[in-house]
Structure formats: C-alpha cells, structure tokens
BARO-647717 format. One line per field, with one value per residue: residue in three letters; residue number from 1; x, y, z of N, C-alpha, C in turn. Coordinates in steps of 0.2 Angstrom, whole numbers, m for minus. Layout:
N
residu	ala, ...
num	NUM, ...
nc1	X, ...
nc2	Y, ...
nc3	Z, ...
cac1	X, ...
cac2	Y, ...
cac3	Z, ...
cc1	X, ...
cc2	Y, ...
cc3	Z, ...
END
This chain:
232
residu	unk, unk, unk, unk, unk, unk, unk, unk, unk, unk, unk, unk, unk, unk, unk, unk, unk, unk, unk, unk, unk, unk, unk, unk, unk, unk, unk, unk, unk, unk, unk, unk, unk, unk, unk, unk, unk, unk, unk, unk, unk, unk, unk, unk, unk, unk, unk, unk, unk, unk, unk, unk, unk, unk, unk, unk, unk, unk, unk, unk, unk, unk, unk, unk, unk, unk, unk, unk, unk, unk, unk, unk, unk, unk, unk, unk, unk, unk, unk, unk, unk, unk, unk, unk, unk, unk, unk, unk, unk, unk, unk, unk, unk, unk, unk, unk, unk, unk, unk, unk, unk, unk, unk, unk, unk, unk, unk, unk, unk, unk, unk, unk, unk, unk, unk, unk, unk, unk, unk, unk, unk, unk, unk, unk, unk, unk, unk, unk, unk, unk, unk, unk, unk, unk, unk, unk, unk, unk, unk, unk, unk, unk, unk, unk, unk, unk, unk, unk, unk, unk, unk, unk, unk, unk, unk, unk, unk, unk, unk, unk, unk, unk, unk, unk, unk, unk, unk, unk, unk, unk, unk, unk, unk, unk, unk, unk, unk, unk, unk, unk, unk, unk, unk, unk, unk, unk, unk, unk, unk, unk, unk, unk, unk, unk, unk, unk, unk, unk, unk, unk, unk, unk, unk, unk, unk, unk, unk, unk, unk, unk, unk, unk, unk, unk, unk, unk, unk, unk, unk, unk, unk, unk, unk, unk, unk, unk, unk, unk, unk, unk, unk, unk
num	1, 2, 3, 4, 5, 6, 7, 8, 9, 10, 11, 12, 13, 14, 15, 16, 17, 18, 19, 20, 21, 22, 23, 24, 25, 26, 27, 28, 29, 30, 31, 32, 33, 34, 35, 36, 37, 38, 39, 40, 41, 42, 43, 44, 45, 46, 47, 48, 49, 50, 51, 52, 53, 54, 55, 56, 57, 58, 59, 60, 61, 62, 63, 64, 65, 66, 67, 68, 69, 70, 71, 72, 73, 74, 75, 76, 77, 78, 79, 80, 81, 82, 83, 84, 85, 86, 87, 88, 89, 90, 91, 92, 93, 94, 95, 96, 97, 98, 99, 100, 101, 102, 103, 104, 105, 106, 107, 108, 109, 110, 111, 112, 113, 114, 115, 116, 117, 118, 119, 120, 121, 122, 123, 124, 125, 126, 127, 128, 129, 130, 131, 132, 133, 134, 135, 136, 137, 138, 139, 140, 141, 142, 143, 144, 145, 146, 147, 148, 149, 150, 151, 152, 153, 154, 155, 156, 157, 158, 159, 160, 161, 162, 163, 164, 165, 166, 167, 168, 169, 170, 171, 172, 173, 174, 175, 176, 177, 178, 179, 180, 181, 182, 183, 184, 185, 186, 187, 188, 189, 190, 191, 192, 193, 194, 195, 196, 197, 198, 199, 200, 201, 202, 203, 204, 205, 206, 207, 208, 209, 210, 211, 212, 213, 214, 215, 216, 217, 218, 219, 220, 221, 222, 223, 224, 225, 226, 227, 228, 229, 230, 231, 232
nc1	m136, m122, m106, m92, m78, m79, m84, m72, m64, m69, m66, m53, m44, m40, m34, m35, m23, m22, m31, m28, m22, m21, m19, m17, m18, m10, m8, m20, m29, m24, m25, m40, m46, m40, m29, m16, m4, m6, m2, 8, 2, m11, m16, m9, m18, m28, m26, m25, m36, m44, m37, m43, m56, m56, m52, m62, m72, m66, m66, m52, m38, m38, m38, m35, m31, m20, m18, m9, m4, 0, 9, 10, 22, 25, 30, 32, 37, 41, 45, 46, 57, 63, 71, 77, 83, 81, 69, 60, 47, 39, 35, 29, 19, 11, 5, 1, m11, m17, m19, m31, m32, m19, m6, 4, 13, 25, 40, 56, 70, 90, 100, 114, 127, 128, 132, 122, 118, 112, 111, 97, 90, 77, 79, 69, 56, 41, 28, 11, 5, m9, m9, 2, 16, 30, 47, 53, 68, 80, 92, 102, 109, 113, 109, 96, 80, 73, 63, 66, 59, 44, 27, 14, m3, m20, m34, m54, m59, m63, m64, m57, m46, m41, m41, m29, m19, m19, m17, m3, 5, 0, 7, 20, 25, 27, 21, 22, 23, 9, 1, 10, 19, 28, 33, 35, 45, 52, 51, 40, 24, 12, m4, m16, m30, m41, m49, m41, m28, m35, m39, m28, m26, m34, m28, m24, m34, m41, m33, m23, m29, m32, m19, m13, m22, m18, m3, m3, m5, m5, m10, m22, m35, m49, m63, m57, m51, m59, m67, m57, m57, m70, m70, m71
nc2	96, 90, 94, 93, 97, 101, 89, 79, 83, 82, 66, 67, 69, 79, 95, 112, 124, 136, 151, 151, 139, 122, 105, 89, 75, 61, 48, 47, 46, 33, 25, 28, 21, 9, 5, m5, m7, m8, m3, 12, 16, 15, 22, 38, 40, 41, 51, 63, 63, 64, 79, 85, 86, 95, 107, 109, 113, 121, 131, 136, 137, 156, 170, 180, 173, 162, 144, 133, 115, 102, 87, 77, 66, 48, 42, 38, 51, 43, 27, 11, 0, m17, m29, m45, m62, m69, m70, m59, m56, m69, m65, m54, m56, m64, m55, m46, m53, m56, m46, m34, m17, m22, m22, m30, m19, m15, m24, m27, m31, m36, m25, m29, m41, m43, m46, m54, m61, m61, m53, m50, m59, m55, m40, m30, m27, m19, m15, m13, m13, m14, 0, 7, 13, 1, m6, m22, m29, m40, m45, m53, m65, m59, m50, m50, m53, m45, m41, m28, m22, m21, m23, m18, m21, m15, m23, m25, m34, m52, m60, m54, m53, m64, m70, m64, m69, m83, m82, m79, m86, m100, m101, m105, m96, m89, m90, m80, m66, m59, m54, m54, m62, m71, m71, m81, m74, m70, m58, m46, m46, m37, m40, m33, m30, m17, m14, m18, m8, 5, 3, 2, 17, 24, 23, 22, 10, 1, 2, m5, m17, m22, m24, m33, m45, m49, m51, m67, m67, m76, m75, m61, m61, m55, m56, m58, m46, m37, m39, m38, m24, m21, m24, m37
nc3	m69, m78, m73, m77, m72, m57, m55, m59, m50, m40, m38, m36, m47, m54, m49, m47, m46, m44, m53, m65, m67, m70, m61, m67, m60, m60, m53, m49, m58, m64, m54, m51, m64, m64, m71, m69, m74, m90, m100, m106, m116, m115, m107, m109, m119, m113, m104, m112, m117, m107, m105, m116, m113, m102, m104, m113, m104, m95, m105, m112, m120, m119, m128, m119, m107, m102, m98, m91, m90, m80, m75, m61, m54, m55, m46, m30, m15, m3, m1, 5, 5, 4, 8, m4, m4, m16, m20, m21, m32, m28, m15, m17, m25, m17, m6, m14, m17, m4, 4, 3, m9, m14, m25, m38, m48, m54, m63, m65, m73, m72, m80, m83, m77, m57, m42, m35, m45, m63, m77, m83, m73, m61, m55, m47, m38, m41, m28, m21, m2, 4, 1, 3, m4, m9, m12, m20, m16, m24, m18, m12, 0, 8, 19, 32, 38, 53, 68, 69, 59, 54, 47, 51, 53, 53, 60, 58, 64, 72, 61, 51, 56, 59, 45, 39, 46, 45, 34, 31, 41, 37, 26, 24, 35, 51, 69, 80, 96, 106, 93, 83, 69, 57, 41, 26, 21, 31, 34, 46, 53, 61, 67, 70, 78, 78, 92, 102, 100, 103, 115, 122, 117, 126, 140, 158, 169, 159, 149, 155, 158, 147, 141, 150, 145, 134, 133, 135, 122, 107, 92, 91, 104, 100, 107, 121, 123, 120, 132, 142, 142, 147, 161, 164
cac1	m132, m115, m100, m85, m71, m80, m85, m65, m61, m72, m63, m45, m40, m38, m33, m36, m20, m24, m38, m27, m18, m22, m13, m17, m17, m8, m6, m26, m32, m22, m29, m47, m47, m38, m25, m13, 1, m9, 4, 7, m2, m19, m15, m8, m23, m37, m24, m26, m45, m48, m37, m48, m63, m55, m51, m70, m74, m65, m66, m45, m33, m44, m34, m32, m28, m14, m18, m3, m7, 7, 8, 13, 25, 20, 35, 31, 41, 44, 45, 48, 62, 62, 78, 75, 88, 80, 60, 54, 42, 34, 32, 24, 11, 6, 6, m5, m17, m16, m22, m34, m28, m13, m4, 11, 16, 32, 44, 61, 76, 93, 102, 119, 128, 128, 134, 120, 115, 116, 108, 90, 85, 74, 81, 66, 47, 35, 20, 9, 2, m13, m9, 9, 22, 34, 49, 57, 74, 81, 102, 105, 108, 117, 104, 94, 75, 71, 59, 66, 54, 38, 20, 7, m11, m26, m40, m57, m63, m59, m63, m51, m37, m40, m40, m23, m15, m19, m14, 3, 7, 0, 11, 28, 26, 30, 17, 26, 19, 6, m3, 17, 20, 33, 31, 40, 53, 56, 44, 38, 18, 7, m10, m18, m37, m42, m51, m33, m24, m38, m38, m20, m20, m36, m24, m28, m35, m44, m27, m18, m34, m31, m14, m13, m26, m14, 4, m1, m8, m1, m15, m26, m42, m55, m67, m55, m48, m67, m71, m54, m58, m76, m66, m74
cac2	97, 88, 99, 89, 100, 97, 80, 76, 89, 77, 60, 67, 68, 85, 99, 119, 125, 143, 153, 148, 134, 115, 102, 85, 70, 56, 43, 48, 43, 27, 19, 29, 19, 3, 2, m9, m10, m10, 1, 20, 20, 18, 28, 44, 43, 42, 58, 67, 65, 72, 87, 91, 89, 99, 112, 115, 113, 127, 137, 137, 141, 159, 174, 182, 172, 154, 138, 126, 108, 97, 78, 77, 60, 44, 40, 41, 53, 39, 19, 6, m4, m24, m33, m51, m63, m69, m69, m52, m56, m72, m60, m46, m59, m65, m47, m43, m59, m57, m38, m28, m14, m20, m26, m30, m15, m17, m30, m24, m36, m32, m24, m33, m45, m41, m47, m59, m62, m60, m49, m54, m58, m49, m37, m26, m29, m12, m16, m9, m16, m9, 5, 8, 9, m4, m10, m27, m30, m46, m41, m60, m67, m56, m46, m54, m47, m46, m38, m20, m18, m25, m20, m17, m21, m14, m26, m24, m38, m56, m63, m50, m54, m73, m72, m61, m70, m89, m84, m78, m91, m107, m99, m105, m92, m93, m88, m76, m67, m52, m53, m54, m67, m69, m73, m87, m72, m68, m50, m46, m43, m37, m40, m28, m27, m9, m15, m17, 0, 7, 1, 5, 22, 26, 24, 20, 6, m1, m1, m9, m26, m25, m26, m41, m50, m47, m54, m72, m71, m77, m71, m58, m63, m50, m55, m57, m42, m32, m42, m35, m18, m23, m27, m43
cac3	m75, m80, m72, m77, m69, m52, m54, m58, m45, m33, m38, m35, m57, m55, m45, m49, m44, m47, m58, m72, m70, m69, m62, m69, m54, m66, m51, m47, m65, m66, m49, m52, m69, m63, m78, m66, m78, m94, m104, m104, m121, m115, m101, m113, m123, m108, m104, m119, m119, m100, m107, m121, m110, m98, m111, m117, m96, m91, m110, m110, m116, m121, m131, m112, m99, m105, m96, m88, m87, m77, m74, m56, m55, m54, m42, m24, m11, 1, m3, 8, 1, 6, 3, 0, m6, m23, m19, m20, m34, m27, m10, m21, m27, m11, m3, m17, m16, 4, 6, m2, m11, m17, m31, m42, m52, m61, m61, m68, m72, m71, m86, m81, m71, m52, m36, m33, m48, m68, m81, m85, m66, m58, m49, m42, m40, m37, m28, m14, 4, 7, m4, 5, m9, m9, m18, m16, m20, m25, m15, m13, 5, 14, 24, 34, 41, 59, 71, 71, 56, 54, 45, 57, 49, 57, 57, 62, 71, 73, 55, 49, 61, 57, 38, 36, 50, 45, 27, 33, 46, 34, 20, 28, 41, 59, 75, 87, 103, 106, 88, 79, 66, 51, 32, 24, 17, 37, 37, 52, 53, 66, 64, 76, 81, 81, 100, 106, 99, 104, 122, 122, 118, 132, 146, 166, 171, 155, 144, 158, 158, 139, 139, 150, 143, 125, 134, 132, 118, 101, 88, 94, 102, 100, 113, 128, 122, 124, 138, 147, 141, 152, 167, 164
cc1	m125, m111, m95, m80, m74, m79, m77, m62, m61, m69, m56, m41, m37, m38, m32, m30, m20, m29, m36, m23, m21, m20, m19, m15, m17, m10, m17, m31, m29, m26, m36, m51, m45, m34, m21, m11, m2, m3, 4, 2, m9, m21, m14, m15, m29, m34, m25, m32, m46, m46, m40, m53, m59, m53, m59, m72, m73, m63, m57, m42, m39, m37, m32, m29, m23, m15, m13, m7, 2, 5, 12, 14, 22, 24, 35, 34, 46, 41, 47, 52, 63, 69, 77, 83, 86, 71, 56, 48, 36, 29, 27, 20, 9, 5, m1, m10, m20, m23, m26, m30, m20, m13, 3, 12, 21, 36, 52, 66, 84, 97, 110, 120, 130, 131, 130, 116, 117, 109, 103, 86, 81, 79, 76, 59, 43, 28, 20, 7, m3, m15, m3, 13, 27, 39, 52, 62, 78, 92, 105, 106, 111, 117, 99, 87, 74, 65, 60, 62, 48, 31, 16, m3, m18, m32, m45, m62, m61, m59, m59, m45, m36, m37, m33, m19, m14, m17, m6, 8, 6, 4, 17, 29, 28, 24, 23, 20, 15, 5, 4, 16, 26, 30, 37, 46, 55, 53, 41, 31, 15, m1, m14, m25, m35, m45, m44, m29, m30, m39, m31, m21, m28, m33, m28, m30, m38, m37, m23, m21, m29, m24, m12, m16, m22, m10, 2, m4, m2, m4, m21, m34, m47, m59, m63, m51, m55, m68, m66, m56, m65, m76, m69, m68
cc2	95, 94, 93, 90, 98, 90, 77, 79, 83, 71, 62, 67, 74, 89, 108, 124, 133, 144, 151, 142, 127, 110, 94, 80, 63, 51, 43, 42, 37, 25, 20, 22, 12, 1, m4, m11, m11, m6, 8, 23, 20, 25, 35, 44, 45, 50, 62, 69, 67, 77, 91, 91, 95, 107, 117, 116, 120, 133, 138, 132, 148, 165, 178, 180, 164, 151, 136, 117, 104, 91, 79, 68, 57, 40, 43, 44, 47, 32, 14, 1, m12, m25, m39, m54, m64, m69, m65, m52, m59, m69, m54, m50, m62, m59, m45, m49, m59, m52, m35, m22, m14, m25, m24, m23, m14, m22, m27, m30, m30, m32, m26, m36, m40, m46, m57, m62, m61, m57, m54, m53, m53, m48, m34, m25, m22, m15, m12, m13, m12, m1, 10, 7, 5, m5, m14, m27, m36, m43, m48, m61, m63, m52, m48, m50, m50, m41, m31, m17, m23, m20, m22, m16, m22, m18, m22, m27, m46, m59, m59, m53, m63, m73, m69, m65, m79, m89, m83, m83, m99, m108, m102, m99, m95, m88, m85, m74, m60, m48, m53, m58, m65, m72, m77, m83, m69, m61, m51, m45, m43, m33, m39, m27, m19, m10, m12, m11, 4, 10, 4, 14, 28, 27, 21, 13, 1, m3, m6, m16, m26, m28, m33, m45, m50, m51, m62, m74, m71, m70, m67, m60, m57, m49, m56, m51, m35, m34, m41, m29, m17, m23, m33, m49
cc3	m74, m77, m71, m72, m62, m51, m52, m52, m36, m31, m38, m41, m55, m49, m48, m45, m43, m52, m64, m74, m66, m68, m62, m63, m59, m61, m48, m53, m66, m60, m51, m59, m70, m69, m76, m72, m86, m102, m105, m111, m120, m111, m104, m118, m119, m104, m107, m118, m113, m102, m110, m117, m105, m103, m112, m110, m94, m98, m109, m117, m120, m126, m124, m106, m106, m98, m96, m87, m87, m75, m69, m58, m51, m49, m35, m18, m8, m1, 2, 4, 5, 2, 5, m5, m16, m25, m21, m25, m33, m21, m10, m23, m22, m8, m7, m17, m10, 6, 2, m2, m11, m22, m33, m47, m58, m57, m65, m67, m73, m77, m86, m76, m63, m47, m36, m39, m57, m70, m83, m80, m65, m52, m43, m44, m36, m34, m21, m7, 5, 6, m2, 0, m5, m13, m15, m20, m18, m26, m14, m3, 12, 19, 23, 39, 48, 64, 73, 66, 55, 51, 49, 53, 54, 57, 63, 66, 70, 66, 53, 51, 58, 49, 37, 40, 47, 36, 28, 36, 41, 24, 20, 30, 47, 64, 80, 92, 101, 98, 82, 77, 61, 48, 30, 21, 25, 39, 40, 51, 61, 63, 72, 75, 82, 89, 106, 106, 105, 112, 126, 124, 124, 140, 154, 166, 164, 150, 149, 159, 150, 136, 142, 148, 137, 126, 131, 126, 111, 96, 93, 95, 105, 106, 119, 128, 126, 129, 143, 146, 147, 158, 169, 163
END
C-alpha cells in the first residue's frame, strides 16, 4: 500500500519535525526532480501539490491539532567563493561538463558599474563540484590563485584519475607533482586515488612504500601505488 509521507520522508522532501509540525526540504525537491534552473514557477507549483498530498497524508490541518509547514532556504550555510578575473562562467561550465554532479545554477550580472567591470557583466556564477556549493566571482585581476587552496577529488581507480586529470590538464591546464595539477583559470586540483589516501592514513611501513612510490610521480599511477602498498 502507497504511504506517501514515508516514501517522501525516504527521498529526503520532507522531514517530520514534531507530531505536528512539517518541514518541507525545498533544496531536496529541486535536485530529487532536477529543475536545474527551470524557474520558481514550476517549482511553487510542484510545491503546492506535495502540500496538498501531504495534507490528505497526514489528515492535517484537523479542528484539534494546527500543522506548520516551512520552506527551509535554498541558500547553503557554507559556499566556496572563487575569485577569477572575468571567467567564472566559462570555469562553471567546464566544472559542470568535467564532474558529475555538478552544474551551473545561476548567473547574476551586475546591477552597476564596478571596479572591474560595468553594469550588465556577469558579476557571479552559482554552481556545484561534485555537489560542493560554489560561487565564482568575476573581481578582475587583482587576486591571483595559488596552491594554498586546492579541490582534492577522490577517484576510484586509474580510469577515473585519467579522465578528470587529462580534461583538466588538456584544457590549458598545467601538470604539477604528487597527483596536483592546475586549470586554465590557475585552481589547483588534486586528483587523488582513494588506493593512495587510503595507504596514507594506514600508517607504518605500508604508507611510508606508498608514499615514495607517489613523490615522483606526476599523475597518480594506481598500480605502482597498490604494488607499493604489496611491498612489491
């Protein structure tokens, strides 16, 4: 038998905050349904309608008990903010072409002239990596990215490592040491075999093969990775 309120309960829509109150998971229902910018009006209607189900679901509101329903924000605590000079949206469409799970979200121009820029430009592009918020902000040349920040992406075996690595690098990237690379706007990436972490955080005699076998390497290679983990 159908149990709605479960079922949404099960895909992360909803959430039963108490015996009478409801909170409605907005940022759950846009991904679960993949609107990816389609505009808030399909989105407030495909709202509307899981309320009323949810209404006959849980018998609510009743003449005794009053139901609450809250739209938790679609705005995520913590963002990683990118400063590029005037790229951030070509960067946010390779990011989202590159990686699953992500994509472009909003684009925002700027509603006056600025510093580096004038009214119209894109100022600030939303998107995810991986499902990491993100915004890029187009601040003009003045800050410059280096390796004190870097996205670390866990692959999990060598065609992985190869595919992120060789779109990065054949993008106008640049090859660095111990699985490092840059991206044609100068972001640091480490594309990291889970073999290798993994080796790492074992300890003793097994991290310390894994880790020399790593130093000379550029791109991470999988099997001499396992094959030091072997003492082979």
């Amino acid at each position: 038998m159908l149990n709605l309120g479960e079922d949404l309960r099960n895909l992360g829509l909803i959430t039963r905050t108490s015996s009478r109150s409801i909170s409605i998971r907005s940022a759950s229902i846009e991904s679960a349904l993949n609107l990816n910018g389609r505009g808030t009006r399909s989105y407030t209607k495909i709202r509307a309608s899981i309320y009323v189900l949810l209404r006959a679901t849980f018998a609510m509101p009743t003449s005794s008990h009053t139901y609450s329903m809250k739209e938790e924000s679609l705005t995520p605590k913590n963002t990683i903010c990118l400063w590029f000079d005037k790229d951030a949206q070509d960067a946010a469409r390779f990011y989202a072409a590159t990686f699953p799970d992500s994509r472009v979200t909003a684009v925002h121009k700027a509603p006056g002239d600025y510093p580096s820029g004038k009214e119209g430009d894109v100022l600030t592009v939303e998107f995810t990596v991986l499902g990491i918020p993100c915004l890029g902000l187009n601040g003009g040349p003045e800050f410059k990215h280096n390796e004190a920040f870097s996205f670390q992406i866990a692959t999990d075996n060598q065609e992985e490592t190869d595919r992120y690595w060789n779109a990065i690098v054949s993008n106008g990237g640049k090859e660095s040491a111990c699985g490092w690379c840059k991206d044609r706007w100068s972001i640091s990436w480490q594309i990291t075999p889970r073999v290798l972490t993994e080796a790492l955080a074992v300890g003793g005699a097994e991290a310390k093969r894994a880790f020399e076998a790593m130093m000379p390497m550029r791109k991470i290679d999988v099997a001499k990775i396992e094959a030091a983990r072997r003492g082979r």
